[in-house]
BAFI-3210 file (N, C-alpha, C; in Angstrom, 3 decimals, decimal comma, padded with zeros to 6 digits):
// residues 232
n [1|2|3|4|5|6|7|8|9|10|11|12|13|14|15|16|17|18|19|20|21|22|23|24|25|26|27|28|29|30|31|32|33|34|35|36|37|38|39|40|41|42|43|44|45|46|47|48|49|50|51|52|53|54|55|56|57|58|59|60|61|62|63|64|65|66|67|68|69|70|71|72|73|74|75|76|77|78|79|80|81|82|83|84|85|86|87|88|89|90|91|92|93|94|95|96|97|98|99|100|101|102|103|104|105|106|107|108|109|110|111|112|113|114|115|116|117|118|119|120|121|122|123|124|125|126|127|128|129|130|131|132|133|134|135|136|137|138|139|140|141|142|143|144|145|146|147|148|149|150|151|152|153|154|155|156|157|158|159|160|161|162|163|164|165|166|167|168|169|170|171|172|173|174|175|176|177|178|179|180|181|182|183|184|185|186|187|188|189|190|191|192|193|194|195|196|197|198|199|200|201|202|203|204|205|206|207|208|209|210|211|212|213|214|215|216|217|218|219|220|221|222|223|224|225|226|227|228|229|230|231|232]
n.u [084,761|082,960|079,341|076,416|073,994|070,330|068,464|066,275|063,954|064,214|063,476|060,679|059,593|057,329|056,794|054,610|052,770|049,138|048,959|050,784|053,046|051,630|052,063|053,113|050,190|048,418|046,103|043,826|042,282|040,376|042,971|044,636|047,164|047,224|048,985|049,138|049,028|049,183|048,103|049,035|046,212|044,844|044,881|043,332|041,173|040,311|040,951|038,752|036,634|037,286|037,258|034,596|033,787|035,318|034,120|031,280|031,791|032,243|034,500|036,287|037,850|040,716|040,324|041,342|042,559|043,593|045,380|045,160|047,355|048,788|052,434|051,571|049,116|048,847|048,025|045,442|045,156|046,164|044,537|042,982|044,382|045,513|042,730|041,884|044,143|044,036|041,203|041,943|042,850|044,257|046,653|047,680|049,510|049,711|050,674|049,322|049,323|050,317|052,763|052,872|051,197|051,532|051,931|049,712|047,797|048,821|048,599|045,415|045,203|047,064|045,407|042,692|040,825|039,298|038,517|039,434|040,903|041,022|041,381|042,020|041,855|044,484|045,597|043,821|044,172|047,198|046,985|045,797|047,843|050,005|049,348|047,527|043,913|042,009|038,845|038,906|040,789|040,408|038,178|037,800|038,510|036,542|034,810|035,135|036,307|036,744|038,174|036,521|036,617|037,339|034,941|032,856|033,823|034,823|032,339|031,154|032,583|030,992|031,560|030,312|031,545|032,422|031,918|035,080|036,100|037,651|037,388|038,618|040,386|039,144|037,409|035,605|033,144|030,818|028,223|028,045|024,730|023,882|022,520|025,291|027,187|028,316|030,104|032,242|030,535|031,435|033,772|034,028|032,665|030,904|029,937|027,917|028,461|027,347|027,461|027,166|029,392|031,467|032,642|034,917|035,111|037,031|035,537|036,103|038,895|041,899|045,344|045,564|043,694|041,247|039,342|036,344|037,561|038,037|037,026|036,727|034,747|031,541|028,114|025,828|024,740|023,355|020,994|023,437|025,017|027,242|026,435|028,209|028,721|029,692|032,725|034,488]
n.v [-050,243|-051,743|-052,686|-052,558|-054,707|-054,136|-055,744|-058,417|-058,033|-055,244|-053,759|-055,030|-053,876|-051,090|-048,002|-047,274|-048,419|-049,703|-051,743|-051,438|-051,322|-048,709|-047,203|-047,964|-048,307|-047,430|-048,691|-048,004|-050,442|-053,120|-054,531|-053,146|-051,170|-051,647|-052,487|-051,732|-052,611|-050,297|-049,762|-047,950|-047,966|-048,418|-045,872|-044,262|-045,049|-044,228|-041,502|-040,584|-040,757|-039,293|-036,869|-036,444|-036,229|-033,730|-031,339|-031,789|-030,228|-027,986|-027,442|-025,834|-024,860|-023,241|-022,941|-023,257|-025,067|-027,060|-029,474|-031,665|-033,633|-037,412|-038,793|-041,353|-041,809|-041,129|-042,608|-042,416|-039,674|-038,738|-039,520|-037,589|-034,827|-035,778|-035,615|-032,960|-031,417|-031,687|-031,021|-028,298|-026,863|-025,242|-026,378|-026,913|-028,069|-029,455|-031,032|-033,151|-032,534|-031,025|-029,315|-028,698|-026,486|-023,630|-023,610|-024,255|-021,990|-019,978|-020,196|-019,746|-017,503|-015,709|-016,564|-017,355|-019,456|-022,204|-024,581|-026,403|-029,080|-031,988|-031,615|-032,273|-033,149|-032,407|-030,463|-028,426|-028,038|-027,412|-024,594|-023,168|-023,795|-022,950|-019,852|-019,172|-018,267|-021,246|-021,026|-018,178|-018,951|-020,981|-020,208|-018,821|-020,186|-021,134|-023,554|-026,354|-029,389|-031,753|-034,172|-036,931|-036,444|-034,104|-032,812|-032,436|-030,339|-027,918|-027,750|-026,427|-024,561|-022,545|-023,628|-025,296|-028,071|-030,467|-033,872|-036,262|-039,340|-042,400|-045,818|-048,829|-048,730|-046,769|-043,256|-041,425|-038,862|-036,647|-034,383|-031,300|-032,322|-034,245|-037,474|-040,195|-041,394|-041,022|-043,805|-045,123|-047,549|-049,070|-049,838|-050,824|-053,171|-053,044|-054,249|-055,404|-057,563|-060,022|-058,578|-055,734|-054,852|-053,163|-054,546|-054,545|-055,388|-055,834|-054,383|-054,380|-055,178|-055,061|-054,005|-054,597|-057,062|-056,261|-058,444|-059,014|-057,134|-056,578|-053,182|-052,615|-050,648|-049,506|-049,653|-049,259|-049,937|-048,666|-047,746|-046,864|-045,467|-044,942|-045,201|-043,969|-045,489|-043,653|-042,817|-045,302]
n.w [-210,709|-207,717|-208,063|-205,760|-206,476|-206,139|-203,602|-204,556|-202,311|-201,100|-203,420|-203,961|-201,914|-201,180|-199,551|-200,083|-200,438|-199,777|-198,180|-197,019|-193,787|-191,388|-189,166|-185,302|-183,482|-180,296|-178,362|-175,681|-173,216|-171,742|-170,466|-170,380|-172,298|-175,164|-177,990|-181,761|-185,261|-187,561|-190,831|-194,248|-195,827|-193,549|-192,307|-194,220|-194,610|-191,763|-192,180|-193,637|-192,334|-190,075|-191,510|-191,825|-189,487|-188,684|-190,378|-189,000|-187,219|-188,041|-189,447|-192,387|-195,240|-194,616|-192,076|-188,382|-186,799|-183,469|-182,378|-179,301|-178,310|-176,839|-177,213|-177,847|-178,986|-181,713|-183,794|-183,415|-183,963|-186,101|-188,400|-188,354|-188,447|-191,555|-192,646|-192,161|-193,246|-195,757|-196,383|-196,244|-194,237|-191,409|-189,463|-186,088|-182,739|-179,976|-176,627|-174,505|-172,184|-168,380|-168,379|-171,473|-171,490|-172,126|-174,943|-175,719|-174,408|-176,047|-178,757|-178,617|-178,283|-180,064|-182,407|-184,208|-183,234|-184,785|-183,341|-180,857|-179,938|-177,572|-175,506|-172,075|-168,485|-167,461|-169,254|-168,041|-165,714|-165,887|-167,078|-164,825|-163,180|-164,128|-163,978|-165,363|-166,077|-166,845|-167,885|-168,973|-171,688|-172,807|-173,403|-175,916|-178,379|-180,876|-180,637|-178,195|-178,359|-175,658|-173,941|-172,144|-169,601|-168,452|-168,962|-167,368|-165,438|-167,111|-167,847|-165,311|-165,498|-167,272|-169,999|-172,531|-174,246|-176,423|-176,129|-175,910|-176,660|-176,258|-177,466|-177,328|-180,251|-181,424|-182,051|-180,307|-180,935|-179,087|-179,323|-177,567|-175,354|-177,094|-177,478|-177,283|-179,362|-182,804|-184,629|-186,960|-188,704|-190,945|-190,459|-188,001|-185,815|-182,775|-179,847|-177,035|-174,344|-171,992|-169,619|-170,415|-171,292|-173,225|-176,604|-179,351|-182,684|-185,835|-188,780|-191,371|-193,851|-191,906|-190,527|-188,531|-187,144|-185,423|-183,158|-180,739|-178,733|-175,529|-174,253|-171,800|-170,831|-170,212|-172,140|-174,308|-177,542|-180,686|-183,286|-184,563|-182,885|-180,142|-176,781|-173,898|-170,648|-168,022|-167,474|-164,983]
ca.u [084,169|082,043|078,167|076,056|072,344|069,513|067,722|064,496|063,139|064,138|062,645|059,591|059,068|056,669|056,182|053,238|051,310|048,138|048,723|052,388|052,788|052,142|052,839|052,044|049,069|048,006|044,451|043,038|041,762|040,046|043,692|045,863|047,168|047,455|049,961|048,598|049,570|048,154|048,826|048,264|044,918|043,767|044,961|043,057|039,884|040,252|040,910|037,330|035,786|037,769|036,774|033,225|033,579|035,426|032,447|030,612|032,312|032,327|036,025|036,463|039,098|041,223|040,123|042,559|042,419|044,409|045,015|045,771|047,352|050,498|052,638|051,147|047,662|049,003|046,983|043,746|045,161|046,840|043,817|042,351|045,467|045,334|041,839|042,027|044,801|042,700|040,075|042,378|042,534|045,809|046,904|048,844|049,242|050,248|050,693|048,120|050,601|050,542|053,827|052,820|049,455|051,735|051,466|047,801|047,029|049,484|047,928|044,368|045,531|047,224|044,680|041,162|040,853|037,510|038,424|040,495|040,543|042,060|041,930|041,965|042,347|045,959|045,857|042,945|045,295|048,013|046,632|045,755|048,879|051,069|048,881|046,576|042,765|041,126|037,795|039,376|041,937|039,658|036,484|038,633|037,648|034,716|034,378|035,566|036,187|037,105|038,164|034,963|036,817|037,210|033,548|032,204|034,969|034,599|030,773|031,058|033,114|030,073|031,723|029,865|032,247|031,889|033,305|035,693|036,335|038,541|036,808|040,078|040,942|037,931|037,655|034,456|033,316|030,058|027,928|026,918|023,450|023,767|022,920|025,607|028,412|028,477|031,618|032,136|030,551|032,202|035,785|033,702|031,317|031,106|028,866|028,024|028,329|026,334|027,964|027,044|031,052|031,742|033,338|035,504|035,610|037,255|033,933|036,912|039,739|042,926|046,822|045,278|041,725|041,183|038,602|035,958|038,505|037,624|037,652|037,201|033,763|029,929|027,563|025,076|024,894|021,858|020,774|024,324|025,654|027,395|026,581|029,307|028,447|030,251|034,078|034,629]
ca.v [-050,138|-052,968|-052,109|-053,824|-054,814|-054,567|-057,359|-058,824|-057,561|-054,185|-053,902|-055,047|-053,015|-050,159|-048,013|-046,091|-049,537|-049,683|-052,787|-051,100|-050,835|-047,029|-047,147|-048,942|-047,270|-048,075|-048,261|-048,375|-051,932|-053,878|-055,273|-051,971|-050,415|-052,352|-051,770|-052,331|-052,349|-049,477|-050,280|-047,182|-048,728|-048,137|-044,288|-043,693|-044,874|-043,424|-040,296|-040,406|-040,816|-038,191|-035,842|-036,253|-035,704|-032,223|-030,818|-031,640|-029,468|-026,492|-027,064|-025,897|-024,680|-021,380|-022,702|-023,166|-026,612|-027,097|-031,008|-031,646|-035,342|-037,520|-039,335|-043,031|-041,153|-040,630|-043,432|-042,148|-038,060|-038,955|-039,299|-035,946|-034,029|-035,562|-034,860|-031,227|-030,655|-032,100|-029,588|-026,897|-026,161|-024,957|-027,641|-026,423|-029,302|-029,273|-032,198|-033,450|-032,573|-029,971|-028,315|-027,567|-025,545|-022,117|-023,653|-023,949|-020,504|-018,755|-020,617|-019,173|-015,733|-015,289|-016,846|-017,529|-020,926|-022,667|-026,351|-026,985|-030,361|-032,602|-030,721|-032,887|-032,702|-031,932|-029,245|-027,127|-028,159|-026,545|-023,572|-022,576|-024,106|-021,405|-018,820|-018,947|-018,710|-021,596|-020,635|-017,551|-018,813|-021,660|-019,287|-017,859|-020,941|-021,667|-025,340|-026,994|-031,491|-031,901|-035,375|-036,388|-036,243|-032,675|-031,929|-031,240|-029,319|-026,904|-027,028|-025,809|-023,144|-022,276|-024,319|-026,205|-028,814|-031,492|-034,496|-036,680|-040,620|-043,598|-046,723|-049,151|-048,129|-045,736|-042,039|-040,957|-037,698|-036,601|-032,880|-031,061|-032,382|-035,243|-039,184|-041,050|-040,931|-041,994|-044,312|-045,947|-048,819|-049,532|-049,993|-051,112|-053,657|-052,294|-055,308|-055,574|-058,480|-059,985|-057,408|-054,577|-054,579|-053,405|-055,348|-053,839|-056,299|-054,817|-055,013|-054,015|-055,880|-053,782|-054,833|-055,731|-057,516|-056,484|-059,263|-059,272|-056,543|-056,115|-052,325|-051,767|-049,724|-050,035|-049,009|-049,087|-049,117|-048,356|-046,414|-046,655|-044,123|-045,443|-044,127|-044,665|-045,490|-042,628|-043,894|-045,495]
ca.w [-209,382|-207,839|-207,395|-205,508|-206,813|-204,648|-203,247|-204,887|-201,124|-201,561|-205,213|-203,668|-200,638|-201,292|-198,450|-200,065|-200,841|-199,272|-197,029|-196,214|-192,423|-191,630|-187,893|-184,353|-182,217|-179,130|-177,483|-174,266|-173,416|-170,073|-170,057|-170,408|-173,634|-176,843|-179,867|-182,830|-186,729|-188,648|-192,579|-195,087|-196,035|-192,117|-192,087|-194,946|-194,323|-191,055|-192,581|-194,814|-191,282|-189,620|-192,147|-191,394|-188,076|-188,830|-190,927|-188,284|-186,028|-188,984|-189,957|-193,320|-195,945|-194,020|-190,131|-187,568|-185,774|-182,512|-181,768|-178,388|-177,415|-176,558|-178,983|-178,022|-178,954|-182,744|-184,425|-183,361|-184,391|-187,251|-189,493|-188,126|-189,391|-192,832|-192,683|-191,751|-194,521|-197,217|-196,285|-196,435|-192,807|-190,602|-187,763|-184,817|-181,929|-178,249|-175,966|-173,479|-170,403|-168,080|-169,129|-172,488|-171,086|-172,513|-176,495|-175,849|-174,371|-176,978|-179,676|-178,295|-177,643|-180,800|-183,745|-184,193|-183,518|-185,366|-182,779|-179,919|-179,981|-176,755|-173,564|-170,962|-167,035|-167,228|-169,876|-167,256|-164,347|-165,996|-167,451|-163,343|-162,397|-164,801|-163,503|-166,651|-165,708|-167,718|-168,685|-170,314|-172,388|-173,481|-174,208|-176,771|-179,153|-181,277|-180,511|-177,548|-177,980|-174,866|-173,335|-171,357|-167,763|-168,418|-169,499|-166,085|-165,141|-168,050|-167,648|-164,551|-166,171|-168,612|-171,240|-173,164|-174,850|-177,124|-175,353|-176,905|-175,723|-176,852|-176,972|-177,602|-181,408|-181,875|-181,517|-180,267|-180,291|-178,741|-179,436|-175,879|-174,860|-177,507|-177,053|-177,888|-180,361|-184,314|-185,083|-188,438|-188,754|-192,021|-190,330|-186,906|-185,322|-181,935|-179,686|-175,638|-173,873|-171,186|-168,263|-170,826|-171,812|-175,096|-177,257|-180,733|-183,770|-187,221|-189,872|-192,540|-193,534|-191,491|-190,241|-187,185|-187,425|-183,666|-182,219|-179,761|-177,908|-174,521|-174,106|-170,390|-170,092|-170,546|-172,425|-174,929|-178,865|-181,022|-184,088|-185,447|-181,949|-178,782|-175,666|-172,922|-169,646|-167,304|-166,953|-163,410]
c.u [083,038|080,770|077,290|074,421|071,444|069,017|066,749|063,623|063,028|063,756|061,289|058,703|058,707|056,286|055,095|051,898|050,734|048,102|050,233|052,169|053,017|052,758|052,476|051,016|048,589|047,014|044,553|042,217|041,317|041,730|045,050|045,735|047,708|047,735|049,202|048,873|048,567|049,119|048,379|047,019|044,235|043,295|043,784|041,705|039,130|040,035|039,985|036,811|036,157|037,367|035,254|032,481|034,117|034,695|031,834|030,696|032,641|034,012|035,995|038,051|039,107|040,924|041,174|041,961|043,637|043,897|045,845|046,317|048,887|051,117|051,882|049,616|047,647|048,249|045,715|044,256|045,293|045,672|043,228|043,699|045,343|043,862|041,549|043,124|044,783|042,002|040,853|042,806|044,032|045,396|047,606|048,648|050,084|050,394|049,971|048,625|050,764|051,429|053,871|051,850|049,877|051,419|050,047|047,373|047,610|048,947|046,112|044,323|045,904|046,297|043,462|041,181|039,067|037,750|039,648|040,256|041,721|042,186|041,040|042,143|043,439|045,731|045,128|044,012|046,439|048,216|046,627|047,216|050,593|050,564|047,694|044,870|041,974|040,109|038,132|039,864|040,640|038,535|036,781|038,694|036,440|033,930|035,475|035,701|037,108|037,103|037,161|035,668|037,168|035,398|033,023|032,876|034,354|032,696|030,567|031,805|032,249|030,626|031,060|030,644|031,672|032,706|033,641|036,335|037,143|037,811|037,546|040,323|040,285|038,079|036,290|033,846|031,365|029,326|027,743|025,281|023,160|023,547|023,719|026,428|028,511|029,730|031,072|031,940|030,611|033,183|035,310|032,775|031,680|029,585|028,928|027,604|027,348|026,019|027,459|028,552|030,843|033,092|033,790|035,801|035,978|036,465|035,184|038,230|041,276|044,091|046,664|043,901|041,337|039,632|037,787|037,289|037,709|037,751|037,863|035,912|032,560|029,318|026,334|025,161|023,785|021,811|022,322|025,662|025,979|027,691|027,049|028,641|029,711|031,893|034,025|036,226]
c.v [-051,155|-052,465|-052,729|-053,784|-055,027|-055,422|-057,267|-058,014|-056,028|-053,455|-053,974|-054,757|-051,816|-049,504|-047,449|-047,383|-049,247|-050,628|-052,166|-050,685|-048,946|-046,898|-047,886|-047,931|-047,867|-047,268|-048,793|-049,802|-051,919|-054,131|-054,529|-051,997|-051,628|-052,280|-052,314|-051,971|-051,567|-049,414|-048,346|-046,628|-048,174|-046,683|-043,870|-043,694|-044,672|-041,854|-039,662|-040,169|-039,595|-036,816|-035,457|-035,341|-034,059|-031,151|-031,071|-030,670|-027,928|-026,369|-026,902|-025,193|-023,595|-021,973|-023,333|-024,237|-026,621|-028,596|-031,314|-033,281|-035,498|-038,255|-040,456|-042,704|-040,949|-041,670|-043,222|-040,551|-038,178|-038,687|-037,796|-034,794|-034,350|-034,937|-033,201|-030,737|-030,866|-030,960|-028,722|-026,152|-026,164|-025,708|-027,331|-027,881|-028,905|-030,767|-031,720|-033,827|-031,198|-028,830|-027,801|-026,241|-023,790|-022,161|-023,728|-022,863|-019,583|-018,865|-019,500|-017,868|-015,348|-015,460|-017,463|-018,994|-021,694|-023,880|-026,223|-028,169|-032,039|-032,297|-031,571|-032,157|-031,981|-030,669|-028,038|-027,623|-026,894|-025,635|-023,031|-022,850|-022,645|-019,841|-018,044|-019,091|-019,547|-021,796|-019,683|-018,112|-020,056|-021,525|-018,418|-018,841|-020,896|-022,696|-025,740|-028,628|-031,787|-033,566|-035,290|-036,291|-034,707|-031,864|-031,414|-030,147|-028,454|-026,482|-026,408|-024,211|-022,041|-022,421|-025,653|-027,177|-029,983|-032,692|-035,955|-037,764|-041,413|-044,681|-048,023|-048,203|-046,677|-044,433|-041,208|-039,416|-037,343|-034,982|-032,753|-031,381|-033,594|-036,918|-039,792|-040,489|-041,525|-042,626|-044,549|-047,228|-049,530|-050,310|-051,377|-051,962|-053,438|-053,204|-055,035|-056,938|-058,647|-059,090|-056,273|-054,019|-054,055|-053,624|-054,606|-055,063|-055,121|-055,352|-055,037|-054,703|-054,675|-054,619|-055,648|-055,595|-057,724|-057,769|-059,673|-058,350|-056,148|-054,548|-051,741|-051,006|-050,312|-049,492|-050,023|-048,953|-049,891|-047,004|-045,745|-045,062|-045,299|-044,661|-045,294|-044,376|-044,294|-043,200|-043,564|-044,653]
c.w [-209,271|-207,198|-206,814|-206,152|-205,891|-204,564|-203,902|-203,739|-201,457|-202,195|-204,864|-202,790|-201,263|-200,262|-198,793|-200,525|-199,869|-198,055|-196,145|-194,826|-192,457|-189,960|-186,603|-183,645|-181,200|-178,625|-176,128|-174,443|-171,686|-169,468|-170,006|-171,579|-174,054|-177,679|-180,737|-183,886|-187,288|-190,204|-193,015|-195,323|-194,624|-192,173|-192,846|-195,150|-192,982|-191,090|-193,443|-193,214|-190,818|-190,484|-191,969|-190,107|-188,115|-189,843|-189,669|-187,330|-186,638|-189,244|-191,916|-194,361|-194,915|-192,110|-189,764|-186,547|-184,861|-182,009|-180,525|-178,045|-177,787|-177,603|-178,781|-178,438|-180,855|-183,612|-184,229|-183,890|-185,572|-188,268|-189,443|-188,792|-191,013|-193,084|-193,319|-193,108|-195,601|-196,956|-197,079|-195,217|-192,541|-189,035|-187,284|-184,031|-180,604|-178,045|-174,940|-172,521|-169,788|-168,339|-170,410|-172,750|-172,182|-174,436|-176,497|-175,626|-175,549|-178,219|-179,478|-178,404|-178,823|-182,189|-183,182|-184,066|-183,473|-184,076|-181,838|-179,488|-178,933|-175,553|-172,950|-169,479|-167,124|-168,078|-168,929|-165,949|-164,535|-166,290|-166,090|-162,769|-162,249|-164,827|-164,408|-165,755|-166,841|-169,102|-169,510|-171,301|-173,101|-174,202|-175,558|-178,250|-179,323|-180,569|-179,802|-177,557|-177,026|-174,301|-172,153|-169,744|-167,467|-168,685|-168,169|-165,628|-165,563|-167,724|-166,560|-164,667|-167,063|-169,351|-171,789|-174,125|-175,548|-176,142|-176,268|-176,045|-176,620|-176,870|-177,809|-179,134|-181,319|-181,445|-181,520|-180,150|-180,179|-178,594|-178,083|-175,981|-176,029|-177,291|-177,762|-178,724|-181,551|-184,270|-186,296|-188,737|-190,045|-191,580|-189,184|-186,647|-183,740|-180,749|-177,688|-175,048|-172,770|-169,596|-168,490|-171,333|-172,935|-175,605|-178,849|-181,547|-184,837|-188,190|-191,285|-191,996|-192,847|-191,055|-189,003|-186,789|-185,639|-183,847|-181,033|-178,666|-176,642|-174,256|-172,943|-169,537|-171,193|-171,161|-172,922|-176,580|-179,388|-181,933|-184,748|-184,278|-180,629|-177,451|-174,214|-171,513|-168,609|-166,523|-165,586|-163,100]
res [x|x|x|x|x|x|x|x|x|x|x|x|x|x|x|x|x|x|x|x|x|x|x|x|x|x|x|x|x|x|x|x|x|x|x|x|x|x|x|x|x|x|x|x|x|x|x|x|x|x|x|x|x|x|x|x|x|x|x|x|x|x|x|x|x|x|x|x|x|x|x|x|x|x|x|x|x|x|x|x|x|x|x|x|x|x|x|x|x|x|x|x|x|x|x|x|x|x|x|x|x|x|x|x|x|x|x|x|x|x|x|x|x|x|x|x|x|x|x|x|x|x|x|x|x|x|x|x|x|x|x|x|x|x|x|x|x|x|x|x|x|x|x|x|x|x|x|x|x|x|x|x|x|x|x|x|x|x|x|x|x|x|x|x|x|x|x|x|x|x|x|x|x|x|x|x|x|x|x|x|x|x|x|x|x|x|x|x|x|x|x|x|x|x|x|x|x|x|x|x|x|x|x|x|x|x|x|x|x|x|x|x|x|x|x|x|x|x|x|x|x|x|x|x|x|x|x|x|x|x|x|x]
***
């Protein structure tokens, strides 16, 4: 019987190397969304950061994290799941679309959840829409990180939320009554131009050495925190 031998290529494809492509992700930009190469190597020192940020928010071994977002959103979640199951923690997930509003309240209703992490407009749209009231089903969490176009909303709900922004790659997340948001300025140099733009360079080498990225909105950064001007 004739066998065949694999290629030299084959032999030398690793998908668990460090530079190995892990998947594309796409950010928000001035110029629309932007694919971009995430290697191994990115996830992973994404996923040191991401861990930070869930301590911060009291996630520890045994808590119950609920990540809310869509698939083109999975390069900024992605590290928060490994994260979270390093800890020790249990990850449920929804989508950040009105029609799944019933995995988010059933999730709520049935287990303690330490983080609901993702609720946007659409998810409080559709909670009222399927006859769900809101503020209940959401008061039924510890810790709200709410996308910031939902924060007034909810505050007008008496929810106090953390609110939670994109700023192209980046995944900002911001305490209630806090200035400003920590990123990693390991991975990040994070600069404003003369409009007040901000601008995303990669400080670390990654699959894709974003550049002076236009991201679209204004701000401010200082003291190692960036505080976003109020999306138009």
């Amino acid at each position: 019987m004739m066998s065949l031998a694999p290629s030299p290529a084959w032999t030398a494809y690793d998908p668990d190397a460090p530079d190995a492509l892990w998947a594309i992700g796409t950010a928000p930009s001035a110029g629309g969304p932007v694919e971009y190469a995430l290697s191994n190597r990115d996830v992973e020192a994404d996923a040191l950061w991401a861990a930070r940020q869930l301590d911060a928010l009291g996630i520890g071994q045994g808590s119950l994290i609920d990540l809310i977002h869509n698939y083109r959103e999975g390069g900024q979640f992605w590290p928060f799941y490994l994260a979270a199951l390093r800890i020790g923690a249990v990850v449920l997930n929804g989508m950040a679309t009105p029609w799944d509003v019933g995995r988010t309240e059933m999730y709520a209703r049935r287990f303690d959840l330490q983080v609901l992490m993702g609720v946007g407009a659409p998810t409080v749209e559709g909670l009222g829409s399927f006859g769900f009231d809101p503020a209940t089903v959401l008061r039924r969490t510890q810790v709200l990180v709410a996308r910031e176009e939902a924060v007034p909303t909810l505050k007008d709900m008496g929810l106090d939320a953390h609110s939670l922004a994109f700023l192209g790659p980046l995944v900002l997340i911001a305490s209630p009554g806090e200035a400003g948001a920590p990123y990693d300025t390991d991975q990040w140099t994070v600069t404003t131009d003369a409009a007040g733009r901000l601008r995303v360079t990669a400080a670390a080498t990654r699959a894709c050495g974003f550049v002076d990225l236009d991201t679209g909105r204004t701000g401010r950064v200082f003291d190692g925190r960036i505080h976003l001007d109020p999306a138009s």
